[in-house]
C-alpha positions as CSV (number, residue, x, y, z in Angstrom):
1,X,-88.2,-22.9,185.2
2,X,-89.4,-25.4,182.5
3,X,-85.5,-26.8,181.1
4,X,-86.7,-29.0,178.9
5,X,-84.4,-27.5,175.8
6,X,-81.4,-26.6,178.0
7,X,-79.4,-28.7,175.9
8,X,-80.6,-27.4,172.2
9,X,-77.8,-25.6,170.3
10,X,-79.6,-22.2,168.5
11,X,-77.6,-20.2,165.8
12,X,-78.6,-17.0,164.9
13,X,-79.6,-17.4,160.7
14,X,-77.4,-15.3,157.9
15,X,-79.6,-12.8,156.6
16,X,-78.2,-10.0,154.0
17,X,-78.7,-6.5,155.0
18,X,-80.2,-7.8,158.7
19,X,-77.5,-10.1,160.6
20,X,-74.6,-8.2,160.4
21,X,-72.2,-7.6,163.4
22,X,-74.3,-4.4,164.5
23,X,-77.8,-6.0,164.6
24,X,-75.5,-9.2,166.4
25,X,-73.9,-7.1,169.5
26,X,-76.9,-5.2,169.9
27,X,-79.1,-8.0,170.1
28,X,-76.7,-9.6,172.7
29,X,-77.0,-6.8,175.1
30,X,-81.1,-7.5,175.3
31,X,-81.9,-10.5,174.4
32,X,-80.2,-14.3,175.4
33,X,-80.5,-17.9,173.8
34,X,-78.2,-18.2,170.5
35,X,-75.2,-19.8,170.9
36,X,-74.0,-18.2,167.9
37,X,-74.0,-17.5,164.2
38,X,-73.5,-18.0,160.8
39,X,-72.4,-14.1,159.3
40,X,-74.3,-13.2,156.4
41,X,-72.1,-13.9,153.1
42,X,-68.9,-12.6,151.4
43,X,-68.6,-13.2,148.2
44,X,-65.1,-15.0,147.2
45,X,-63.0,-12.3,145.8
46,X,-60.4,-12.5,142.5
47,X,-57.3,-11.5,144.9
48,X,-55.3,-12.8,147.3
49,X,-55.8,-10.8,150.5
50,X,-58.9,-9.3,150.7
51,X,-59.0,-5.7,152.7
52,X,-60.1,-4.8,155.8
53,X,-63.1,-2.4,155.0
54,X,-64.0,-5.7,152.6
55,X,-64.0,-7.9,156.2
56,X,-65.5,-5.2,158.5
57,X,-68.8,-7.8,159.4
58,X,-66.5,-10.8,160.7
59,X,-63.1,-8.9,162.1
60,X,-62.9,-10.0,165.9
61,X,-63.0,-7.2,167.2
62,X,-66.6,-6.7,165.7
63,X,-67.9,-9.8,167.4
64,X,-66.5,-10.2,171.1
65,X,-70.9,-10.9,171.6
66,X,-71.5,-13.8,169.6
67,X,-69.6,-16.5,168.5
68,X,-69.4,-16.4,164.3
69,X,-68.9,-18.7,161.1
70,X,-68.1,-16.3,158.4
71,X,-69.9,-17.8,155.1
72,X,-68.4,-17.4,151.8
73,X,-70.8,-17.6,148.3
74,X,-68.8,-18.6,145.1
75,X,-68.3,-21.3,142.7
76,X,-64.8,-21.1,142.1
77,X,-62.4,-22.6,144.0
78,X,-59.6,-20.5,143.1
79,X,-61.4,-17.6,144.5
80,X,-62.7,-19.5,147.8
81,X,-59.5,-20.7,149.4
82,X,-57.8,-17.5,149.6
83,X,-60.3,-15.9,151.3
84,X,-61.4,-19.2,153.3
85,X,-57.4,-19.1,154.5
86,X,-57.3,-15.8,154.9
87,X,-60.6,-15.9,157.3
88,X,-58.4,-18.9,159.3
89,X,-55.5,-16.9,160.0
90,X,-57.9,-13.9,161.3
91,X,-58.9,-17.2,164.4
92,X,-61.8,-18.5,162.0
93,X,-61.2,-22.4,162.0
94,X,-64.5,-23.0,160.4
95,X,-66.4,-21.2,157.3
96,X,-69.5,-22.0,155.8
97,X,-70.3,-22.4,152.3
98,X,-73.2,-20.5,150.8
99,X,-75.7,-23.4,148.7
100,X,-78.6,-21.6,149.7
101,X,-79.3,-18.2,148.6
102,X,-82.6,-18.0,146.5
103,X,-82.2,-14.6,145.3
104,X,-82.7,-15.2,141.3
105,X,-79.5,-12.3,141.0
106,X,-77.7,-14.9,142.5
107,X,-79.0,-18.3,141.4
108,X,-78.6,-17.1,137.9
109,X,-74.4,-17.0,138.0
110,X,-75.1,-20.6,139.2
111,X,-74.1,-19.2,143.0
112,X,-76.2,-20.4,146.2
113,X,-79.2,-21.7,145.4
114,X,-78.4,-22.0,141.9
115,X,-75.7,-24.0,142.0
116,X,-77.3,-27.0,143.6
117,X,-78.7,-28.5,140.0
118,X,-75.1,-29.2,138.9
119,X,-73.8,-32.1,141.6
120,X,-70.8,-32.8,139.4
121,X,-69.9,-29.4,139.7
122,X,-70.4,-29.1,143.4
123,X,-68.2,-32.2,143.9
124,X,-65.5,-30.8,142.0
125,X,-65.7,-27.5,143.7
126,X,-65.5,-29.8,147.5
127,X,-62.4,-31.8,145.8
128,X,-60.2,-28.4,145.0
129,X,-61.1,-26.4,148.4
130,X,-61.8,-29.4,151.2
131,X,-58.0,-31.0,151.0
132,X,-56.3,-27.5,150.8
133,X,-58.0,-25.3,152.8
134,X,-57.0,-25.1,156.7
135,X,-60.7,-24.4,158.1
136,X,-63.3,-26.8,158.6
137,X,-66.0,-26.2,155.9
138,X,-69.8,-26.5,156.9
139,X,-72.5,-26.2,154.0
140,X,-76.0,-24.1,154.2
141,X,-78.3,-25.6,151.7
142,X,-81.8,-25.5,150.6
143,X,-83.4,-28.8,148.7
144,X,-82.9,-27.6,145.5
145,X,-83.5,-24.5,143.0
146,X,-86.5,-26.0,141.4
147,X,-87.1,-29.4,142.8
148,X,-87.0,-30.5,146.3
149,X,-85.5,-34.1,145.0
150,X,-82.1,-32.7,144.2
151,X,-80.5,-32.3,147.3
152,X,-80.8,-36.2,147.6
153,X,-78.4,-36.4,145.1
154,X,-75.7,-34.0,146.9
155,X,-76.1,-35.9,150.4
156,X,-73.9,-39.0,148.7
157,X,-71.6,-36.8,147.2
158,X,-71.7,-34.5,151.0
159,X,-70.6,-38.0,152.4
160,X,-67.1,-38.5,150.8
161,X,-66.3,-35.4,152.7
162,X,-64.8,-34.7,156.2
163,X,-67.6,-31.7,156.9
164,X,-68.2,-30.0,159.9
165,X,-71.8,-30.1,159.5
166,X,-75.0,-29.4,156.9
167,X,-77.6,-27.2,157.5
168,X,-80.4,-27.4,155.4
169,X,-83.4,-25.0,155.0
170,X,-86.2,-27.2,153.8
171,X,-87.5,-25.4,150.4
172,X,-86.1,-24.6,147.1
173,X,-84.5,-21.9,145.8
174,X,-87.3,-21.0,143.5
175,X,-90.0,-20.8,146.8
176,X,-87.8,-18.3,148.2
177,X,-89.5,-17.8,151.5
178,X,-93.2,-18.8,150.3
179,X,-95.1,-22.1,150.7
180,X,-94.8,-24.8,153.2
181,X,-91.2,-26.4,154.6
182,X,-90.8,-29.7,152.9
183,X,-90.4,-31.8,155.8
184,X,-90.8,-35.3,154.1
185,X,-87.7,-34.5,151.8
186,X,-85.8,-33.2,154.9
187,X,-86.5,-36.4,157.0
188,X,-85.0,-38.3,154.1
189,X,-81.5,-36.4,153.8
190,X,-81.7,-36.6,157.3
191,X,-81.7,-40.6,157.3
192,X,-78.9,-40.1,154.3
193,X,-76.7,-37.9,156.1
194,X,-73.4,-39.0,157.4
195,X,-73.1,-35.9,159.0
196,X,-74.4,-33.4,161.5
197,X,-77.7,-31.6,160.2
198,X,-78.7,-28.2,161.5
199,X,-82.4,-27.8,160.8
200,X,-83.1,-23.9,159.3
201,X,-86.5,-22.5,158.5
202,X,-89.8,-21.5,160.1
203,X,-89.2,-21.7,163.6
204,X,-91.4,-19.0,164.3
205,X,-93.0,-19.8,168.1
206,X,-92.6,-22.6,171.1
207,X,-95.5,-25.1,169.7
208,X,-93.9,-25.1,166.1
209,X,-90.5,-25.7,167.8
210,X,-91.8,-28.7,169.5
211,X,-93.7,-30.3,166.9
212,X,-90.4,-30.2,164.8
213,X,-88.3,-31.4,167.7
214,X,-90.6,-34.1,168.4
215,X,-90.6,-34.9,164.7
216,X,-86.4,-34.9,164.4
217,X,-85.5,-35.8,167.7
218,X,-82.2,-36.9,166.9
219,X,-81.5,-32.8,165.8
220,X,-79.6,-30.6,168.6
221,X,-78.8,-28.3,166.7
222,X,-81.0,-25.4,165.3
223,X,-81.3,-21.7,163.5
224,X,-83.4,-19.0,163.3
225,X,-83.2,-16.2,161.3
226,X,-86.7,-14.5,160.8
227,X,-88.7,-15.7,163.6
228,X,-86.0,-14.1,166.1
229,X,-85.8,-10.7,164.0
230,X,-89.8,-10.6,164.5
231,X,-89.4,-11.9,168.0
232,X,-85.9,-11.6,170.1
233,X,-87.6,-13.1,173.0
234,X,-87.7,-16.2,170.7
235,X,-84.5,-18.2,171.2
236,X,-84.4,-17.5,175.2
237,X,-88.1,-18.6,175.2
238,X,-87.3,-22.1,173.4
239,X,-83.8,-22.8,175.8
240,X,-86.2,-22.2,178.8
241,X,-89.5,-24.5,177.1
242,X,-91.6,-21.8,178.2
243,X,-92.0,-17.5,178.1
244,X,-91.9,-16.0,181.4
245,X,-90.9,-12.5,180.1
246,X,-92.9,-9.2,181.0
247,X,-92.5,-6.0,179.9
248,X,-91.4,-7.1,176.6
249,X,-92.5,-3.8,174.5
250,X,-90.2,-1.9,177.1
251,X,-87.7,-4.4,176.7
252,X,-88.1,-4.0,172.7
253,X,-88.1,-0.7,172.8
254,X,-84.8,0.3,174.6
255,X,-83.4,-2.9,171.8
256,X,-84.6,-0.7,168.7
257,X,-83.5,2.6,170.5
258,X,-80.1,1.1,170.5
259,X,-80.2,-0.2,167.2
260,X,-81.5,2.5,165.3
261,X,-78.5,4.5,167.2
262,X,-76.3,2.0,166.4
263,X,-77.0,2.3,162.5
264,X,-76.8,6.1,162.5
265,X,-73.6,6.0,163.7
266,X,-72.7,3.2,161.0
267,X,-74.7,4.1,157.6
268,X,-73.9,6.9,155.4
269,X,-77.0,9.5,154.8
270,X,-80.7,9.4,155.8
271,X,-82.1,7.5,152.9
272,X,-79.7,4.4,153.9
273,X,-80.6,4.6,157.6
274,X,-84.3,4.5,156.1
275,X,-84.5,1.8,154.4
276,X,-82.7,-0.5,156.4
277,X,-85.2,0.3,158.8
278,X,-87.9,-0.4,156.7
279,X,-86.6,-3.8,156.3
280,X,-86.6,-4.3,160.0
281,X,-89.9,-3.2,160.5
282,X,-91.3,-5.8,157.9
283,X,-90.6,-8.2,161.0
284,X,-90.7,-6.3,164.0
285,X,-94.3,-5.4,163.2
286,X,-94.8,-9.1,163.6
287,X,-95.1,-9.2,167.3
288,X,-97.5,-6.1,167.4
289,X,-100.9,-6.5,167.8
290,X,-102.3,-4.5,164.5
291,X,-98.7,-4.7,163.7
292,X,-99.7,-4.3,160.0
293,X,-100.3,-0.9,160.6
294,X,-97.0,0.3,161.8
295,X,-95.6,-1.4,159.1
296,X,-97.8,0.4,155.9
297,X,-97.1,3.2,157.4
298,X,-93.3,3.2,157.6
299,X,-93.1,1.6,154.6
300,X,-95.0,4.4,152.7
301,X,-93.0,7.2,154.3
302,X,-90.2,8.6,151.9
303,X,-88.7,11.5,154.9
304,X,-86.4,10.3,158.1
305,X,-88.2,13.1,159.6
306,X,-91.3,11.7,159.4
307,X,-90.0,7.7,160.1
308,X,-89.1,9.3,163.3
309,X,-92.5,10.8,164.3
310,X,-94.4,7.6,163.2
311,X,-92.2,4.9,165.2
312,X,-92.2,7.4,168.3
313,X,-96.2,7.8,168.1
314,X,-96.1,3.9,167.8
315,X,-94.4,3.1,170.9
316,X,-96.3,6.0,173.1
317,X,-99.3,5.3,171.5
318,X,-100.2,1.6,170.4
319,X,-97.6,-0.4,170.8
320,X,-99.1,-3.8,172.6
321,X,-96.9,-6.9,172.4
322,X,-98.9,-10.3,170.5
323,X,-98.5,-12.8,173.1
């Protein structure tokens, strides 16, 4: 076996309504390679204690698979330390501040994304919550909401603060997932970074894992959000630095079997279970050959009934693995 990325640490990325514990301990019984991952985000509450049901993605007993960071979105501080203590005295000695969500719902209330034009206001927000919280706090960024140049004017202000690291997803806010990495603007926060940086965002295959490696070779540390949705083979396949797996649509297969069970058991009504399938087709149908197929015509169907009938046809019928 090729080990040439034995040492690389992968973390599994925080995507809403895809990453939560279920899709986590399912993929775990399938698939190998993250060493853990960054829950998707809670929003910091206007209480003190928050409740269980409010908790359900990051309790422990949900995620005995996969180490997690529980991530918290907000801009005030008086909201974010009780739920960043009350996450510590659940076992969670790190959580991860949300700086990264593009979602213009969001970026609007000045939260992820959207708060990253306002430094002064991020440095006051790291100067009420980094001295009194017990946890360690880690930060997922993007480069900005509108322009790529104004993350290089939170790195300084990054610096005057004992974080645990930075991970930084290389485009704006406004590009949500569109356009091209900015790698040149990453390189620099890299160089300006007292910290550890995580690199987040298109690591979709071996040879554009290696060409960023080789680019940032002074990076250990790595996530992957839709590129191992599309592909669970991924992660295992860059740890080993090459893919020796066979069967893989069998493998897949008994992977979706399980999570589609999973999510009946979990989600309330048909309709739900749908469209949260839907979403996970939009990336399964990735790896297909003529995957574009399976995916219209999930997409257009409106009855469970007949989700069912299309995805079993799929995998009897025409479902070949892109290799």
């Amino acid at each position: 076996m090729n080990t040439e990325n034995q040492n690389i640490q992968l973390y599994l990325a925080p995507l809403k309504g895809f990453t939560d514990h279920i899709f986590r301990n399912t993929y775990t019984r399938y698939f190998d390679g993250f060493d853990g991952a960054v829950a998707p985000f809670m929003s910091a509450l206007k209480t003190i204690r928050a409740k269980p049901v409010y908790l359900r993605d990051v309790l422990p007993e949900n995620n005995s698979a996969m180490p997690i960071e529980p991530q918290i979105i907000g801009n005030n501080p008086n909201n974010f330390v009780p739920l960043s203590t009350q996450l510590f005295d659940m076992g969670y000695k790190t959580v991860n501040w949300n700086l990264g969500c593009p979602y213009p719902m969001v970026a609007k209330k000045q939260r992820g994304s959207g708060l990253l034009p306002f430094p002064e206001k991020i440095d006051m927000f790291l100067k009420k919550t980094v001295p009194v919280i017990p946890n360690q706090l880690s930060i997922k960024c993007r480069l900005g909401l509108k322009k790529p140049d104004e993350i290089l004017k939170l790195i300084p202000i990054f610096n005057q603060y004992p974080l645990k690291q930075i991970i930084i997803h290389p485009r704006t806010g406004k590009q949500m997932y569109g356009g091209e990495p900015d790698l040149e603007t990453f390189e620099e926060c890299l160089n300006l970074s007292r910290h550890p940086v995580t690199y987040n965002g298109d690591i979709t295959d071996l040879k554009t894992f290696r060409n960023i490696a080789a680019r940032f070779n002074t990076i250990n540390h790595w996530m992957i959000g839709r590129g191992a949705i599309a592909n669970p083979f991924l992660p295992a396949i860059l740890k080993a630095g090459e893919d020796t797996f066979t069967n893989k649509v069998i493998t897949f297969k008994q992977f979706y079997d399980n999570l589609y069970a999973e999510y009946h058991r979990a989600l309330q009504g048909p309709g739900h279970l749908l469209e949260r399938m839907k979403g996970f087709w939009t990336y399964f149908s990735q790896s297909f050959q003529d995957g574009h197929k399976i995916r219209k015509k999930v997409h257009r169907t409106h009855l469970h009934s007949r989700y069912q009938e299309i995805v079993k046809r799929f995998f009897e019928e025409d479902a070949t693995w892109l290799d």
